[in-house]
C-alpha positions, 0 to 999 in steps of 0.5 A, spaced: 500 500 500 506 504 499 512 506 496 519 508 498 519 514 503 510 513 503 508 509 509 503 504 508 497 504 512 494 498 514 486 498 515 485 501 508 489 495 505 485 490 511 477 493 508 479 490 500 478 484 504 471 486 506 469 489 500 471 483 496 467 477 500 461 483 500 462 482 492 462 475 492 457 474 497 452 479 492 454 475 486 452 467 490 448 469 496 442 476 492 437 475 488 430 471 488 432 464 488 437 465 493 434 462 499 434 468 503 428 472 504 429 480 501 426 482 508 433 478 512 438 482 515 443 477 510 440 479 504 440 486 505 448 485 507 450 481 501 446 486 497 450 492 499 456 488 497 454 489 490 457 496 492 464 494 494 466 494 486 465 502 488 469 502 494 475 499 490 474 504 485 474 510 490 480 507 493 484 506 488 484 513 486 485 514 494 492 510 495 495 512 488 494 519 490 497 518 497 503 514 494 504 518 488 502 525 488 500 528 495 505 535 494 504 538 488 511 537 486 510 529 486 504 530 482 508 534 477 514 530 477 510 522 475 514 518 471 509 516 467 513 510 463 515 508 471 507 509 473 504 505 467 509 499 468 509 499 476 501 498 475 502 493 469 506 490 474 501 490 480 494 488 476 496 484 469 500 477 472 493 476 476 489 477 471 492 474 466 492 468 470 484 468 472 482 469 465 486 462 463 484 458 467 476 461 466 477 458 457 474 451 460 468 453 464 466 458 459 468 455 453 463 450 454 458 455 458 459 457 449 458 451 446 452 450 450 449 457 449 451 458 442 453 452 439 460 449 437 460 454 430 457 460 434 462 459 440 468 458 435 466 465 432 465 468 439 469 465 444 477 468 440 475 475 438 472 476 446 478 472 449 482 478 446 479 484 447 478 481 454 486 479 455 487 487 451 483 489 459 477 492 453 470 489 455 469 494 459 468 499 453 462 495 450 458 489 452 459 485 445 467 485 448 464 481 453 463 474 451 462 472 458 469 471 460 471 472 467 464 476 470 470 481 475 475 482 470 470 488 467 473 492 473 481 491 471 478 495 464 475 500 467 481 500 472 486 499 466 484 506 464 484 510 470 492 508 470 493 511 464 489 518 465 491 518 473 498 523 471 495 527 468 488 527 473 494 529 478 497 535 475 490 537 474 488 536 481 494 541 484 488 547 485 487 543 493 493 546 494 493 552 492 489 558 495 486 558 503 485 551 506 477 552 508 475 554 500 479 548 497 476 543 502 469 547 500 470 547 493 472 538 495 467 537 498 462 539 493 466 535 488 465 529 492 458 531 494 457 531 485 460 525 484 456 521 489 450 523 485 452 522 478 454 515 480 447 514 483 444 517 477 446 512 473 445 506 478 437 509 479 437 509 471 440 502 470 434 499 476 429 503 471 430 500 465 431 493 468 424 493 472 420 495 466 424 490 462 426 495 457 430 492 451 437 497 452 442 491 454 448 496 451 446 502 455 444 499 462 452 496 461 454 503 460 450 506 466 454 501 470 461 498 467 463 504 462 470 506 465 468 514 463 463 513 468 466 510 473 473 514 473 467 519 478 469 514 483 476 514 482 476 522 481 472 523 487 478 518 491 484 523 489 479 529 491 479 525 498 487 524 499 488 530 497 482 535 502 483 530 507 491 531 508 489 538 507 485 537 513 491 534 517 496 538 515 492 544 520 493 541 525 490 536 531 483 540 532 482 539 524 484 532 523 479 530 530 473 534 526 474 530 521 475 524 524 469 526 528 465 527 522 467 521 518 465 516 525 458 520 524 457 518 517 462 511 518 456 509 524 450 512 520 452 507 515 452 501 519 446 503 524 442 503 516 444 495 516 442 493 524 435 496 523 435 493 516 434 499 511 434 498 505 435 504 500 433 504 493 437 503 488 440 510 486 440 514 493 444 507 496 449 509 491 448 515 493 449 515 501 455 508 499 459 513 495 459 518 501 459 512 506 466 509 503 469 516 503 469 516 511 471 509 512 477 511 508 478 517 511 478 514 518 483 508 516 488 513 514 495 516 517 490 520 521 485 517 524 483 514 530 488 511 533 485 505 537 481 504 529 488 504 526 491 499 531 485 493 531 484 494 522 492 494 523 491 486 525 497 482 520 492 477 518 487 481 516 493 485 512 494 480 509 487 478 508 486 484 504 493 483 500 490 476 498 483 481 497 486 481 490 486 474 488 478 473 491 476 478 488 478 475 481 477 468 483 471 468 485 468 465 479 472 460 476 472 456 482 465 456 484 465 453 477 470 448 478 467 448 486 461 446 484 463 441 479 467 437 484 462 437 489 457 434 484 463 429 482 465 427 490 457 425 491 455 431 496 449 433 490 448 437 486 448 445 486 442 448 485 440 457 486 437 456 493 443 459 498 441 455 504 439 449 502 446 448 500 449 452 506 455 447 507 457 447 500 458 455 501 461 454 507 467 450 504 467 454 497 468 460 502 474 457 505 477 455 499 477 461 496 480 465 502 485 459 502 487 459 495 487 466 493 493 466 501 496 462 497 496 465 489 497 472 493 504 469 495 506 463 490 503 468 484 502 475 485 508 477 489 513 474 485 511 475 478 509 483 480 517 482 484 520 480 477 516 485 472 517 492 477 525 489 477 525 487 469 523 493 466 522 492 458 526 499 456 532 497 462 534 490 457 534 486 463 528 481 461 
C-alpha cells in the first residue's frame, strides 16, 4: 500500500478484504432464488456488497494519490513510463492468470449457449479484447469471460489518465485551506450523485424490462463513468491531508465527522434499511469516503491499531486474488462437489449452506496462497525487469 519514503497504512489495505467477500457474497448469496428472504438482515448485507466494486474504485484513486502525488511537486514530477509499468506490474500477472484458467468453464458455458460454430466465432475475438483489459468499453467485448475482470478495464484506464488527473488536481493546494476543502467537498458531494444517477437509471430500465442491454452496461461498467469514483478518491487524499496538515483540532473534526457518517452507515444495516437503488449509491459513495478517511495516517488511533491486525493485512493483500477468483472456482467448486457425491448445486443459498461454507474457505485459502506463490513474485520480477532497462 506504499512506496519508498510513503508509509503504508494498514486498515485501508485490511477493508479490500471486506469489500471483496461483500462482492462475492452479492454475486452467490442476492437475488430471488437465493434462499434468503429480501426482508433478512443477510440479504440486505450481501446486497450492499454489490457496492464494494465502488469502494475499490474510490480507493484506488485514494492510495495512488497518497503514494504518488500528495505535494504538488510529486504530482508534477510522475514518471509516467515508471507509473504505467509499476501498475502493469501490480494488476496484469493476476489477471492474466484468472482469465486462463476461466477458457474451460466458459468455453463450454459457449458451446452450450451458442453452439460449437457460434462459440468458435465468439469465444477468440472476446478472449482478446478481454486479455487487451477492453470489455469494459462495450458489452459485445464481453463474451462472458471472467464476470470481475470488467473492473481491471475500467481500472486499466484510470492508470493511464491518473498523471495527468494529478497535475490537474494541484488547485487543493493552492489558495486558503477552508475554500479548497469547500470547493472538495462539493466535488465529492457531485460525484456521489452522478454515480447514483446512473445506478437509479440502470434499476429503471431493468424493472420495466426495457430492451437497452448496451446502455444499462454503460450506466454501470463504462470506465468514463466510473473514473467519478476514482476522481472523487484523489479529491479525498488530497482535502483530507489538507485537513491534517492544520493541525490536531482539524484532523479530530474530521475524524469526528467521518465516525458520524462511518456509524450512520452501519446503524442503516442493524435496523435493516434498505435504500433504493440510486440514493444507496448515493449515501455508499459518501459512506466509503469516511471509512477511508478514518483508516488513514490520521485517524483514530485505537481504529488504526485493531484494522492494523497482520492477518487481516494480509487478508486484504490476498483481497486481490478473491476478488478475481471468485468465479472460476465456484465453477470448478461446484463441479467437484457434484463429482465427490455431496449433490448437486442448485440457486437456493441455504439449502446448500455447507457447500458455501467450504467454497468460502477455499477461496480465502487459495487466493493466501496465489497472493504469495503468484502475485508477489511475478509483480517482484516485472517492477525489477523493466522492458526499456534490457534486463528481461
Amino acid at each position: 500500500m506504499g512506496i519508498a519514503g510513503r508509509p503504508k497504512i494498514g486498515p485501508l489495505t485490511s477493508f479490500r478484504f471486506f469489500a471483496a467477500i461483500g462482492v462475492v457474497m452479492c454475486h452467490f448469496l442476492t437475488g430471488p432464488d437465493s434462499g434468503f428472504g429480501q426482508d433478512s438482515r443477510f440479504h440486505l448485507v450481501a446486497t450492499y456488497g454489490s457496492m464494494g466494486v465502488s469502494f475499490f474504485f474510490i480507493l484506488s484513486g485514494y492510495i495512488l494519490t497518497y503514494n504518488y502525488a500528495g505535494t504538488p511537486e510529486r504530482s508534477q514530477s510522475i514518471n509516467v513510463r515508471s507509473f504505467w509499468w509499476k501498475r502493469f506490474a501490480r494488476v496484469y500477472p493476476l489477471y492474466l492468470f484468472a482469465l486462463l484458467i476461466d477458457i474451460p468453464i466458459n468455453t463450454a458455458h459457449s458451446i452450450a449457449v451458442h453452439g460449437a460454430y457460434g462459440a468458435a466465432i465468439r469465444l477468440g475475438p472476446t478472449f482478446l479484447t478481454n486479455a487487451l483489459l477492453l470489455q469494459a468499453w462495450c458489452s459485445p467485448f464481453f463474451g462472458g469471460w471472467n464476470p470481475p475482470g470488467w473492473t481491471l478495464s475500467a481500472e486499466a484506464f484510470f492508470y493511464f489518465g491518473f498523471p495527468s488527473l494529478a497535475r490537474r488536481s494541484a488547485w487543493i493546494h493552492r489558495g486558503g485551506w477552508k475554500t479548497a476543502i469547500a470547493k472538495s467537498a462539493g466535488l465529492l458531494f457531485l460525484g456521489a450523485a452522478v454515480l447514483g444517477v446512473a445506478d437509479w437509471w440502470a434499476a429503471q430500465l431493468t424493472a420495466k424490462a426495457i430492451q437497452s442491454p448496451n446502455l444499462i452496461y454503460f450506466l454501470q461498467r463504462n470506465p468514463l463513468l466510473n473514473t467519478a469514483l476514482f476522481a472523487m478518491g484523489m479529491i479525498l487524499c488530497l482535502a483530507e491531508q489538507r485537513i491534517r496538515r492544520q493541525g490536531a483540532r482539524a484532523s479530530e473534526w474530521l475524524n469526528a465527522i467521518c465516525g458520524i457518517g462511518v456509524v450512520a452507515g452501519f446503524a442503516d444495516i442493524a435496523l435493516n434499511h434498505a435504500f433504493t437503488r440510486g440514493p444507496r449509491t448515493f449515501f455508499g459513495c459518501l459512506f466509503f469516503c469516511a471509512l477511508i478517511a478514518l483508516g488513514s495516517a490520521g485517524g483514530p488511533v485505537w481504529f488504526l491499531k485493531v484494522l492494523s491486525w497482520n492477518p487481516l493485512v494480509l487478508l486484504g493483500e490476498a483481497s486481490y486474488a478473491v476478488y478475481l477468483l471468485q468465479f472460476p472456482l465456484f465453477d470448478y467448486s461446484k463441479q467437484l462437489w457434484t463429482a465427490a457425491g455431496l449433490g448437486k448445486i442448485d440457486p437456493s443459498a441455504q439449502s446448500n449452506l455447507p457447500f458455501y461454507l467450504v467454497y468460502m474457505t477455499v477461496l480465502i485459502g487459495v487466493s493466501v496462497l496465489v497472493f504469495k506463490a503468484l502475485e508477489q513474485p511475478a509483480r517482484s520480477f516485472l517492477q525489477k525487469h523493466k522492458p526499456w532497462s534490457g534486463r528481461l
